[in-house]
C-alpha positions in Angstrom: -135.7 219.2 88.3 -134.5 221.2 85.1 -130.4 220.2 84.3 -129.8 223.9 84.7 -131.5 224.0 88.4 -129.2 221.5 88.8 -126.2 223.1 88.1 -126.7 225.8 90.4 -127.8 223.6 93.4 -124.1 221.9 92.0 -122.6 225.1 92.1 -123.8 227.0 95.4 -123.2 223.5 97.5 -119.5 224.1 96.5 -119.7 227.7 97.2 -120.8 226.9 101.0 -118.2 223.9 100.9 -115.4 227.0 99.7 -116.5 228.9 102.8 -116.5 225.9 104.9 -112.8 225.0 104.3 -113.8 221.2 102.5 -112.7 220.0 99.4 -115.6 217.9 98.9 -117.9 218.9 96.0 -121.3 218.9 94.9 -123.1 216.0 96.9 -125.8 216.9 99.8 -123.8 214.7 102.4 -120.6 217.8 102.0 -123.3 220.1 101.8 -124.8 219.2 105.5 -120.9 218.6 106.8 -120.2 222.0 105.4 -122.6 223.6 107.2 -121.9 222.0 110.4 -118.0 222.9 109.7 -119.7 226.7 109.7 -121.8 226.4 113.0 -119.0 224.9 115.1 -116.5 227.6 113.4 -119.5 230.5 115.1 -119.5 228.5 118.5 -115.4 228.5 118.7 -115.9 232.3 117.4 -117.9 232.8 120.4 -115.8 231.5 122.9 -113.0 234.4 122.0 -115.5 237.2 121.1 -119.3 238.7 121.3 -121.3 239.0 119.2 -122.4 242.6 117.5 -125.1 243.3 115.7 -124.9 244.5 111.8 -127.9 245.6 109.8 -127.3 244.8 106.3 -130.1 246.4 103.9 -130.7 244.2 101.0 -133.5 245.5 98.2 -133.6 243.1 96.1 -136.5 240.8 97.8 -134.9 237.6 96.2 -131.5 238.2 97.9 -133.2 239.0 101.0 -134.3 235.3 101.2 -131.2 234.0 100.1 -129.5 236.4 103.0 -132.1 234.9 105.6 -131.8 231.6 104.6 -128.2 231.4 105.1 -128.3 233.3 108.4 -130.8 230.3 109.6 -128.4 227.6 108.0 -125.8 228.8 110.6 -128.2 228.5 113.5 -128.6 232.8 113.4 -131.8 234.4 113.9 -132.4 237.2 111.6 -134.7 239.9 112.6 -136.3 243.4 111.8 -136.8 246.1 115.0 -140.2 246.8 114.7 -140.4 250.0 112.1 -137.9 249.3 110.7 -138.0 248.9 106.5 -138.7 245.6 105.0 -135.3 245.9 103.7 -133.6 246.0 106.2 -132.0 242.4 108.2 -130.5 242.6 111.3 -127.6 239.7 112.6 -126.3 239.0 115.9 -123.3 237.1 115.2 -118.9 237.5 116.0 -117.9 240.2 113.8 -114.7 238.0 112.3 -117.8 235.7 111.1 -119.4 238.5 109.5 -116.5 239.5 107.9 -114.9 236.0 107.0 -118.0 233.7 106.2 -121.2 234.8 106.1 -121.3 238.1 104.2 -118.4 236.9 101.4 -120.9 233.4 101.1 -123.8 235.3 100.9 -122.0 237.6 98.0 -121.0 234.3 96.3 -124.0 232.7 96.5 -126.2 235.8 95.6 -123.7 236.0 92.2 -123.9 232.7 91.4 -127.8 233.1 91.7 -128.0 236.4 89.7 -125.8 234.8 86.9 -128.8 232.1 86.6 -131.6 234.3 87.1 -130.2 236.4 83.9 -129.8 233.3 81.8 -133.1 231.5 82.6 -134.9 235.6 82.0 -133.1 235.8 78.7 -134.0 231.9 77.5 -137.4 232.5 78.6 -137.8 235.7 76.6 -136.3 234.3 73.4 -138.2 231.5 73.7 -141.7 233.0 74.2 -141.2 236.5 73.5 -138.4 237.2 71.1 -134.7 236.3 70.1 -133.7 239.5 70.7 -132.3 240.2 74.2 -129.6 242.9 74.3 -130.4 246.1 75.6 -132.3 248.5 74.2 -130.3 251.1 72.0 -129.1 254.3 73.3 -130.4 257.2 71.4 -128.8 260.6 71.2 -130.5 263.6 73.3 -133.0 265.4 71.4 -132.0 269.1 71.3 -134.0 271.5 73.5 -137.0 273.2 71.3 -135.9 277.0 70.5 -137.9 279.7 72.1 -140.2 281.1 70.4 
């Protein structure tokens, strides 16, 4: 494993621990405790409300897995209504979960994950493509050709 992949692991196990309510960082043991903390906290949820279902239409095809794969953490089943866009995940799940855990964790998680994405991009581009990373400059309008 590369020290950066590290990090993240590092860094989203204490995102889920955050949205968990622990204080214990970083290890795979608080991870798996965490995530039990999260399933009991849905099973209590349930005994005082129902569950609705939200559709949350996520793009980006890499966030989409992230999305799923926390859903299944928790013990949910995403699904997709047949027709429906690729796009789109559907959630059966207490609202206050929705609201409180799941869909601010996700947003962590799916930051934390972007902000490593960009830095790998940009180290593998200077390192095999070239140094030069920033954007590409922004050129005035060219003026509209005169009728002739």
């Amino acid at each position: 494993m590369l020290p950066l992949e590290g990090t993240l692991l590092e860094k989203l196990r204490k995102i889920e621990a955050l949205h968990a309510g622990t204080k214990v960082d970083g290890e795979r043991e608080a991870a798996r405790r965490a995530a039990e903390r999260i399933r009991a906290r849905i099973a209590e949820l349930r005994g005082r409300e129902q569950d609705v279902e939200l559709l949350y239409r996520l793009p980006d095809p890499w966030k989409r897995q992230l999305f799923v794969a926390l859903c299944r953490r928790y013990g949910l089943k995403p699904f997709r209504e047949a027709g429906r866009r690729s796009t789109t995940i559907q959630v059966r799940a207490p609202k206050t979960f929705h609201d409180q855990t799941l869909w601010p964790e996700y947003r962590a998680l799916a930051e934390e994950l972007d902000a490593h994405l960009r830095e790998l991009t940009q180290r593998v581009i200077r390192e095999a493509i070239d140094d030069d990373v920033s954007e590409a400059a922004e050129a005035p309008k060219a003026l509209p050709a005169a009728n002739r």
